[in-house]
N, C-alpha and C positions, 0 to 999 in steps of 0.2 A: 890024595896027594899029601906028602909030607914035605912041612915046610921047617928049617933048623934056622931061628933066629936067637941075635945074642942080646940081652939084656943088660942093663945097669944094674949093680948091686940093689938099689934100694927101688925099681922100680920091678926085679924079680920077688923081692921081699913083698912090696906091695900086691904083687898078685896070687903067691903063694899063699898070705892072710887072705884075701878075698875068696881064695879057692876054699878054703878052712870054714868061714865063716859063712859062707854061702853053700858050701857042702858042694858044689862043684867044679868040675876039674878045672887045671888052666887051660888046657885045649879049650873047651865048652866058652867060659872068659872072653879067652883071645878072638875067638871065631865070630861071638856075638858083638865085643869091640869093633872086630871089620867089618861086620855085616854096616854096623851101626853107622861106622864112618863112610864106607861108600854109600850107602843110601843118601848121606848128606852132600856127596860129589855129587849125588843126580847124575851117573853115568850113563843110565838108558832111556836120558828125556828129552824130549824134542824142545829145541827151540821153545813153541809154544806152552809145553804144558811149564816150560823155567819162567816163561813168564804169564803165565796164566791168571793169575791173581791180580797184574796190572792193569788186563784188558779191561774196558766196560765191556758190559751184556745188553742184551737188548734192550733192557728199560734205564741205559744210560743214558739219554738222552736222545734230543733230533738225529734219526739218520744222514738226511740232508745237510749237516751244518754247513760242510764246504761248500757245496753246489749253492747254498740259499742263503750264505750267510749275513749279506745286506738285510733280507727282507727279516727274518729270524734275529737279526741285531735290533732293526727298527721296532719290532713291534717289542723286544726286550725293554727299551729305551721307553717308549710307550707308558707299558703297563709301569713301569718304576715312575714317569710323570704324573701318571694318572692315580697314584696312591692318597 
């Protein structure tokens, strides 16, 4: 697909140096640019994997806390008297 966008003077200058100095083309540039930025939209990720690093894992703690929370409070409470 060819795509024709317009530039600012000093932001075509900036990438014509960067094409120079890095010995490749602006296309190649631009292309890795966009790659770069939609990777960072996280366009093809599910709800969870956006928030995948929030969740605990298994060894975060009691499964039960809701369902037991009284008794798992008490014995919290407990063990910090009993120090």
């Amino acid at each position: 697909m060819t795509l024709s966008i317009r530039l600012e003077p000093e932001l075509e200058r900036d990438l014509a140096l960067a094409a120079e100095r890095t010995g490749r083309s602006k296309s190649d540039i631009v292309k890795s640019c966009l790659r770069e930025h939609l990777a960072r939209l996280a366009l093809h990720k599910t709800p969870y994997e956006l928030g995948e690093d929030l969740f605990g894992g298994n060894d975060s703690g009691p499964v039960d806390l809701a369902e037991d929370r009284k008794a798992y409070l008490t014995e919290l409470l407990h063990a910090k008297h009993d120090r």
